[in-house]
C-alpha positions as CSV (number, residue, x, y, z in Angstrom):
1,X,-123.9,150.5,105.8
2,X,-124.8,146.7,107.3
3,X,-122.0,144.2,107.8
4,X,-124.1,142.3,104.4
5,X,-123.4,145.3,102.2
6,X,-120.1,146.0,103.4
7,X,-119.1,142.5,102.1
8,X,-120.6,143.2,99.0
9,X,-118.8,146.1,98.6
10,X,-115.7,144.6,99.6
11,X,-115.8,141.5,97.1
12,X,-116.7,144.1,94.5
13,X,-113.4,146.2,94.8
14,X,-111.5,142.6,95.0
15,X,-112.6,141.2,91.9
16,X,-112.0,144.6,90.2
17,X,-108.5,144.3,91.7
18,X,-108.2,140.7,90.4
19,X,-109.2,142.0,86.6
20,X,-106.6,144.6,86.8
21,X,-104.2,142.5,87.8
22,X,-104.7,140.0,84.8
23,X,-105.2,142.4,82.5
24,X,-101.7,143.9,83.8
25,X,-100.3,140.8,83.4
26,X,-101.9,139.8,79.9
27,X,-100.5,143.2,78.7
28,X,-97.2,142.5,80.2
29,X,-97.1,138.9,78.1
30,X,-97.9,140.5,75.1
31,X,-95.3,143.2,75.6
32,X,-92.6,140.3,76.5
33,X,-93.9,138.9,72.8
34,X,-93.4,141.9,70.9
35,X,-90.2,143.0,72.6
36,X,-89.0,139.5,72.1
37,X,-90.4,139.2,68.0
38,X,-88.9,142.8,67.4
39,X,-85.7,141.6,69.0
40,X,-85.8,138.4,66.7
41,X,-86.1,140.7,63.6
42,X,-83.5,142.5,64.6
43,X,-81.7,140.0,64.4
44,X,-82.6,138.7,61.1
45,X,-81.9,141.4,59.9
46,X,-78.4,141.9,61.4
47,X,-77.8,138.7,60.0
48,X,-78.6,139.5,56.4
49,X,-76.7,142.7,56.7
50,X,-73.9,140.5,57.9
51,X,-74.0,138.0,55.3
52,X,-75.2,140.9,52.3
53,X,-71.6,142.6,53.1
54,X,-69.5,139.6,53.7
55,X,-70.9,139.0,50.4
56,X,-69.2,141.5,49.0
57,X,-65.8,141.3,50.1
58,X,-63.4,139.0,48.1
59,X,-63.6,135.3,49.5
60,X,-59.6,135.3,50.6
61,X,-60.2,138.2,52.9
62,X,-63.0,136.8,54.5
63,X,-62.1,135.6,58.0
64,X,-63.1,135.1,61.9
65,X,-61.5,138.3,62.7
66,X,-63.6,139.9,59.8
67,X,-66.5,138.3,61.2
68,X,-66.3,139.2,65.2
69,X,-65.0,143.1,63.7
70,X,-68.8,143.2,61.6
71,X,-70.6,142.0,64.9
72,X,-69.1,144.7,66.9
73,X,-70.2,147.0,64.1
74,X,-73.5,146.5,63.8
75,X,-73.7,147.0,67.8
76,X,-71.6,150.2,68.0
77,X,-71.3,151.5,64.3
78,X,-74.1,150.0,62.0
79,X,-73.6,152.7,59.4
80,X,-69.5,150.8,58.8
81,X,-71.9,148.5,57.6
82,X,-72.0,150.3,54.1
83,X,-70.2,148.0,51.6
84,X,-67.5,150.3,50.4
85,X,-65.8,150.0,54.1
86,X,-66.5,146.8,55.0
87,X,-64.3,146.0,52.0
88,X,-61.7,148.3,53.3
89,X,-62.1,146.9,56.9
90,X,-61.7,143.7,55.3
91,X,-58.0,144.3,54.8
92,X,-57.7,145.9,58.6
93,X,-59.5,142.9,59.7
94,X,-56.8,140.9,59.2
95,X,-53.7,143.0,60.5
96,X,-52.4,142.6,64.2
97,X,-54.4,144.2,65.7
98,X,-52.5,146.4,68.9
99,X,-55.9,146.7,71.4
100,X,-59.0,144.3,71.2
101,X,-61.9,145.5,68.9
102,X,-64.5,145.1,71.7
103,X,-62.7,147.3,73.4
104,X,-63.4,150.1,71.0
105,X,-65.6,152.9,71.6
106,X,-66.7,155.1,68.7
107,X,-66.0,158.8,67.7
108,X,-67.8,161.1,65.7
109,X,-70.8,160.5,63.9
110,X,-69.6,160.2,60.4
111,X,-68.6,157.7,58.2
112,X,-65.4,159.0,57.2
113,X,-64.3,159.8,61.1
114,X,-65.9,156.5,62.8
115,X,-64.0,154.7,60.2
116,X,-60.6,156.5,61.2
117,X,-61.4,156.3,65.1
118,X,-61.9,152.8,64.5
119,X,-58.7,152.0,62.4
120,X,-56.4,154.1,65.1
121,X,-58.0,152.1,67.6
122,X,-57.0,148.7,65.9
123,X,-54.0,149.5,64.3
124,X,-52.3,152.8,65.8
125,X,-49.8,153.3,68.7
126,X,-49.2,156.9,67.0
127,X,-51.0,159.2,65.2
128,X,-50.4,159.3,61.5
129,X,-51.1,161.1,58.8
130,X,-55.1,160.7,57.9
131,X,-54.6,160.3,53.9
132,X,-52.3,156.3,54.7
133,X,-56.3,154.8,56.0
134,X,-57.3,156.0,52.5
135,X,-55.1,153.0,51.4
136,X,-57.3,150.4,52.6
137,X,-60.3,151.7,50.2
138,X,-57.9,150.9,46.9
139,X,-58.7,147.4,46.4
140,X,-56.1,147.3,43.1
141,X,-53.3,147.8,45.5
142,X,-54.5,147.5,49.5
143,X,-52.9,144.3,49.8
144,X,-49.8,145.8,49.5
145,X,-50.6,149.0,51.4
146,X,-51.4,146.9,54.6
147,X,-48.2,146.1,55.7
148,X,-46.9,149.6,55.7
149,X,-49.3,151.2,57.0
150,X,-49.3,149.3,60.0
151,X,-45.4,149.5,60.5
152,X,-45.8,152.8,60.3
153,X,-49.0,153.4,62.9
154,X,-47.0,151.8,65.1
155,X,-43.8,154.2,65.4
156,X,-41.4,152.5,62.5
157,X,-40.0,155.2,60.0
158,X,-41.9,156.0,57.0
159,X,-39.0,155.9,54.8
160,X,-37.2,153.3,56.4
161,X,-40.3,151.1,56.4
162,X,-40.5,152.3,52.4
163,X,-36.8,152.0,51.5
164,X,-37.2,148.1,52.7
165,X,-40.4,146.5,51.3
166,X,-42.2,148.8,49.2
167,X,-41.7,149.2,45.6
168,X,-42.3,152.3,44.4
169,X,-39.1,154.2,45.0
170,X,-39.4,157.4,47.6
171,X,-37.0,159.4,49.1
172,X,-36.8,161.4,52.5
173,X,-38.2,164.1,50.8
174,X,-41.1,162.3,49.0
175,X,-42.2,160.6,52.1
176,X,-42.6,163.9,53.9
177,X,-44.5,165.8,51.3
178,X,-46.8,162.7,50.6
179,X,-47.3,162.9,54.5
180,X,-48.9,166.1,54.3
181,X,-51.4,165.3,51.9
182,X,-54.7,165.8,52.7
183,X,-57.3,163.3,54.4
184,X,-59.6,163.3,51.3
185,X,-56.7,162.4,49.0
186,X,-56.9,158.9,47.5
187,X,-53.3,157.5,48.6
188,X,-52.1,156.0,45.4
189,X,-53.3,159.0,43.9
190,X,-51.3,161.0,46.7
191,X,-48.2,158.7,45.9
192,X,-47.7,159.3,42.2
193,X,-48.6,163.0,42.7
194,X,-45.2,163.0,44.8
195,X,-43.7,160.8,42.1
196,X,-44.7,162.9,39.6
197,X,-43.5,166.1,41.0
198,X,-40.0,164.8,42.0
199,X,-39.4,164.0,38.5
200,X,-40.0,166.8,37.4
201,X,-43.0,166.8,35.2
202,X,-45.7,169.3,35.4
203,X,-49.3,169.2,36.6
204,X,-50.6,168.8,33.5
205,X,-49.0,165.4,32.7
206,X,-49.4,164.6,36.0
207,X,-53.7,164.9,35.0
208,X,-53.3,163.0,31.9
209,X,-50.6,160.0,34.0
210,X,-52.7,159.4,36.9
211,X,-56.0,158.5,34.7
212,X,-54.2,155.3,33.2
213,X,-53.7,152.1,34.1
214,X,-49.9,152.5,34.5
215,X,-50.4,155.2,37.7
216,X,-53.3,153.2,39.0
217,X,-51.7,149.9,39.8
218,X,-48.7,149.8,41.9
219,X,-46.4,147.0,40.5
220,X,-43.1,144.8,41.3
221,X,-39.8,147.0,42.1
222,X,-38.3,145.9,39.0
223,X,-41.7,147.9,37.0
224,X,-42.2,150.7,39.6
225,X,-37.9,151.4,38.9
226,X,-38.3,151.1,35.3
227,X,-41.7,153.5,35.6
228,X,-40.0,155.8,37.4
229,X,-37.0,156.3,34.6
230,X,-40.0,157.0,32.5
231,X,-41.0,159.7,34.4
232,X,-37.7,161.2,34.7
233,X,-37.9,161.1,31.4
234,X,-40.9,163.2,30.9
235,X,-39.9,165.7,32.9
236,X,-36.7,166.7,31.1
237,X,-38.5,166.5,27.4
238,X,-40.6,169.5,29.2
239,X,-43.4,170.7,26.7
240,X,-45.6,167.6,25.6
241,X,-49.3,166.9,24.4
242,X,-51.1,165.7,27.5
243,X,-53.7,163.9,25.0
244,X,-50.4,161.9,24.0
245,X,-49.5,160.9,27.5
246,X,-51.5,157.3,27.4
247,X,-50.8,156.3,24.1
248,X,-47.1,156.9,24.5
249,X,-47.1,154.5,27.6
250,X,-48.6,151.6,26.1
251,X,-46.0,152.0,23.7
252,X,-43.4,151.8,25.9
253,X,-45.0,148.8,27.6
254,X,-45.4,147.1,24.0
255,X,-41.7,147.9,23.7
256,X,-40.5,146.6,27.5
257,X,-42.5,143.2,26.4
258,X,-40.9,142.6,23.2
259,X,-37.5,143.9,24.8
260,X,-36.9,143.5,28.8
261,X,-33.7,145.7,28.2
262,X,-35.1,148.7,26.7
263,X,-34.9,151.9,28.4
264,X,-35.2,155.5,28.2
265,X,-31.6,156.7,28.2
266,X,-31.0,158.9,25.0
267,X,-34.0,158.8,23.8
268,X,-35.2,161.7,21.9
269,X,-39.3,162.6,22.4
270,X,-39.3,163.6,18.6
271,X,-38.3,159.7,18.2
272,X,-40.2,158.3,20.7
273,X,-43.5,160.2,19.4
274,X,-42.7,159.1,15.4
275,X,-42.2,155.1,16.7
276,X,-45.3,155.1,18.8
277,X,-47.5,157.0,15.6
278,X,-45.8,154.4,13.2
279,X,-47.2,151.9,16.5
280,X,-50.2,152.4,16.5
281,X,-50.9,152.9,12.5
282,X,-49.3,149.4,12.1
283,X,-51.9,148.2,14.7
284,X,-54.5,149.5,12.7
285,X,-53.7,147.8,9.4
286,X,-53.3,144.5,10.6
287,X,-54.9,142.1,8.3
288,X,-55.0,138.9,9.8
289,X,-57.0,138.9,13.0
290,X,-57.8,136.1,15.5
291,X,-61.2,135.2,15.5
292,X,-61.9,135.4,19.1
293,X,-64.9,135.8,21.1
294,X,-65.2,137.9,24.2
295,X,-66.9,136.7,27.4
296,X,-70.0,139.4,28.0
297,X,-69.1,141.8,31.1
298,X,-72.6,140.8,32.5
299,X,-73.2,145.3,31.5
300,X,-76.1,146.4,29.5
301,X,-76.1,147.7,26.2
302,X,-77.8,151.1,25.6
303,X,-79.8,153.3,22.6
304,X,-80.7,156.5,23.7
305,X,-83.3,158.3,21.2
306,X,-83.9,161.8,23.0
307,X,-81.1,164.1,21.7
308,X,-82.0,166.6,19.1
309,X,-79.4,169.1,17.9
310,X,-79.6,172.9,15.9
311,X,-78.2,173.1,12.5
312,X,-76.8,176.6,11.7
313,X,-79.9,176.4,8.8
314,X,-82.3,176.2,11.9
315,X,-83.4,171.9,11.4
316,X,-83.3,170.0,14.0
317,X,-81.4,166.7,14.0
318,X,-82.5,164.0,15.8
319,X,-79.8,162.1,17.1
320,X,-79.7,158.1,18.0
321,X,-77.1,157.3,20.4
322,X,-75.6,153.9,21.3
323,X,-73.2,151.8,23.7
324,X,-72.4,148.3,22.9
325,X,-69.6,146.2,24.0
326,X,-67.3,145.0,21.7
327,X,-67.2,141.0,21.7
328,X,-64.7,139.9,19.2
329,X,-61.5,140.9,18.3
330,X,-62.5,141.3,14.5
331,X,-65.1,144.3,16.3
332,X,-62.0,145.3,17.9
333,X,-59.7,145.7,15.6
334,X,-62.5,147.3,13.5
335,X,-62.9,150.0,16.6
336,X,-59.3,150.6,16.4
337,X,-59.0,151.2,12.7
338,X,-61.8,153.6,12.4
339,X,-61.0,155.4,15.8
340,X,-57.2,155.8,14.7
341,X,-56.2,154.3,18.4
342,X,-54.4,151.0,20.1
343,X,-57.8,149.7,21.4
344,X,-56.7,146.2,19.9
345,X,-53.7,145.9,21.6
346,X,-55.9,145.8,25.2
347,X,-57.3,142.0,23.6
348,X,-55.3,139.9,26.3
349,X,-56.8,141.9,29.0
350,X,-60.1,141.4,27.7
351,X,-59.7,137.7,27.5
352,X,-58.7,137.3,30.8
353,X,-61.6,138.7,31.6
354,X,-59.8,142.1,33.1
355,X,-61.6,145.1,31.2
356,X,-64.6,145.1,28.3
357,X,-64.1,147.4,25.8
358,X,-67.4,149.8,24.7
359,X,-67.9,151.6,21.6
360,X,-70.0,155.0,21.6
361,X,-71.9,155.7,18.3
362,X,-74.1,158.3,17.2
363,X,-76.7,158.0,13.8
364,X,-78.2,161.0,12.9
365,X,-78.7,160.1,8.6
366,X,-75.9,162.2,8.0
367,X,-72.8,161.7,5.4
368,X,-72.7,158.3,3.5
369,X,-74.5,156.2,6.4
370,X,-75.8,158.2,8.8
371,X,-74.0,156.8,11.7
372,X,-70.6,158.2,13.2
373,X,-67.8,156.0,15.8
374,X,-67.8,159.2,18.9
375,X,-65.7,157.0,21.6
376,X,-64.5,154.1,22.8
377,X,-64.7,153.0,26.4
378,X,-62.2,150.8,28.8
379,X,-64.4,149.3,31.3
380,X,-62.3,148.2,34.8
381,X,-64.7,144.9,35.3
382,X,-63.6,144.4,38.9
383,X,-64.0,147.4,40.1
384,X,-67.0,148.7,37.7
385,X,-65.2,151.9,36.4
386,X,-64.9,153.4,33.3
387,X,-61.4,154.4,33.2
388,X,-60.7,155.6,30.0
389,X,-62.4,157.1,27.1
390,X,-61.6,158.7,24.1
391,X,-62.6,160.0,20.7
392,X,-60.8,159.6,17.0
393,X,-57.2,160.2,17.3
394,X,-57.3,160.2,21.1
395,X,-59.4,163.5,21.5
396,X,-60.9,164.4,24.5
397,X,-64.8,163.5,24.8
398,X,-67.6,166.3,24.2
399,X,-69.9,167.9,26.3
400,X,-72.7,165.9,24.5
401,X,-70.3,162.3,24.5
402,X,-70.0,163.0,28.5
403,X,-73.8,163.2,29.1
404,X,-74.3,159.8,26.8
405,X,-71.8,158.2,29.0
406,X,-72.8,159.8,32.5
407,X,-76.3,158.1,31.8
408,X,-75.2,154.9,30.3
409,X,-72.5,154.5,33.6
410,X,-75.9,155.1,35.9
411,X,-77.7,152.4,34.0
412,X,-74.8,150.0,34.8
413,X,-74.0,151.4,38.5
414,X,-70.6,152.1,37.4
415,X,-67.9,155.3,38.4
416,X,-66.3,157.7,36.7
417,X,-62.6,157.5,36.8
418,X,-61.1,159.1,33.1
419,X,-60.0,162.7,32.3
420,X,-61.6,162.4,29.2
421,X,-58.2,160.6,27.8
422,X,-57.9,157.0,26.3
């Protein structure tokens, strides 16, 4: 090859070279783009997540330390991210914390145990029992959870720690035995198991006590001392109608409120059960009644055509069921009457906007007008749970009544949180 077509040859290879090295170089710029516009999305999106949560959780918990805890979470535990715990880690958030959060470095994989790793890590100098960082998930009662539990992470007696600032009365022995309950055991529903059993009532009443309002809600010392004579009371009547548990609380809560004084000392059940009948049938024949309207819950209504039923003659029955919130205390009073139950006493919770009340109805042209009152609902507005429900005379619901409401409640996004009792 002449020196003229080794030249050639040479600037040949060199402009190939050049053209690789652009096109390295173009690819490497649009790389840098995509890298840099995925990085951007990413952040986007981070920041809706952030703001969809915060969203979520109740506007006097919301805080800086909330805020720097969810940006360490979507780095090292995106899947906390889920609303349920951000709203507990809301009520962590703003504890004392004993180490920094950035400091934290994640165990385990679930939800449940990255949740845990990251409470010890903010909160504990000890282990402690698993079932207290259940308390921070009860949003009826976390506020007053959060101080205890963090006394108590960090070395201080249990029953010291309960004896000085908690109200619901626990001894020694009640502190241990609530300290060995199990991780997946809701903690107020952990505490007035122990309560329960102390006094010396049995698991049955225990089932029916726990479903209403008066075992979900922790209140002051002076109502957790006079609950607690209740139960005491309960257990030495022995035998008693679980399906009369609830009624017979809300009439001794009608009774505390006209009369702070009353108590339970030498009361005989047979009494107690004739006054709370005589109650609740006076409640029912009430014959003036305010003529208030409701506020709507902001829940659907619901008709539900596609239930058919066998008659022992072999016809099938076609069966229309409904669930329609009650919005006036005429409608509840009426619901009350024709159920044979206290529903109209719950008006000043439903005013203040606490609970909506739901009535169940089935038509099927049956009997004089074809349509038949099943059950009536309590609806815990705040928290989107049903909490009680219950048939005429306080029965329990039916197979059939459970699936109406089961697929009503997924309609509405709501939880299950009755045993069947109102």
């Amino acid at each position: 090859m002449n020196r003229k077509d080794r030249e050639a040859s040479r600037k040949y290879f060199e402009t190939l070279r050049q053209q690789r090295i652009a096109e390295d170089a173009k690819r490497a710029e649009l790389e840098k783009r995509r890298e840099a516009g995925l990085q951007a999305a990413l952040a986007r999106k981070a920041e809706r997540t952030h703001t969809s949560v915060l969203g979520r959780v109740p506007t006097a918990l919301r805080s800086g330390k909330l805020d720097q805890l969810l940006t360490v979470l979507e780095d090292k535990a995106p899947k906390l991210l889920e609303p349920t715990y951000v709203t507990a880690l809301s009520f962590v958030a703003n504890l004392t914390p004993v180490r920094p959060i950035e400091a934290w470095e994640p165990r385990g994989k679930g939800r449940e145990t990255l949740y845990r790793s990251l409470c010890e890590h903010l909160l504990a100098l000890y282990p402690i029992p698993a079932v207290f960082w259940n308390a921070f998930f009860d949003t009826d009662n976390a506020l007053l959870y959060a101080p205890l539990v963090a006394d108590v992470a960090t070395g201080k007696s249990f029953y010291q720690c309960a004896k000085s600032a908690f109200p619901v009365p626990l001894t020694r022995a009640m502190c241990h035995e609530l300290s060995q309950t199990s991780a997946d055991c809701k903690l107020t529903e952990a505490l007035r198991r122990v309560q329960a059993k102390a006094a010396g009532t049995s698991a049955r009443f225990f089932a029916a006590w726990k479903a209403t309002r008066y075992a979900r809600r922790i209140g002051t010392k002076d109502d957790e001392a006079f609950w607690q004579t209740v139960l005491s009371w309960f257990g030495k009547i022995g035998m008693f109608d679980p399906n009369q548990v609830g009624p017979l609380f809300d009439y001794i809560d009608h009774r505390r409120h006209e009369d702070p004084s009353f108590s339970m000392k030498g009361r005989s059940a047979l009494a107690m059960v004739r006054a709370m009948r005589e109650w609740h049938g006076n409640l029912t024949k009430v014959k003036s009644v305010k003529a208030t309207i409701f506020t709507k819950s902001g829940l659907r209504d619901a008709a539900f055509s596609d239930y058919t039923r066998k008659e022992s003659s072999g016809a099938t029955v076609h069966e229309r069921w409904r669930v329609g919130e009650l919005l006036t205390a005429h409608a509840l009073f009426e619901e009350g009457r024709r159920m044979g139950h206290c529903v109209y006493s719950y008006a000043p919770r439903i005013e203040r906007g606490e609970i909506s009340i739901w009535s169940v109805t089935m038509e099927d042209g049956k009997g004089d007008t074809g349509n038949w009152a099943m059950v009536t609902l309590e609806v815990q507005n705040g928290s989107k749970a049903i909490v009680q429900a219950r048939g005429r005379f306080n029965r329990p619901t039916t197979h059939r009544e459970d699936q109406v409401i089961l697929r009503w409640a997924g309609m509405n996004n709501l939880v299950l949180q009755t045993a069947s009792r109102w």
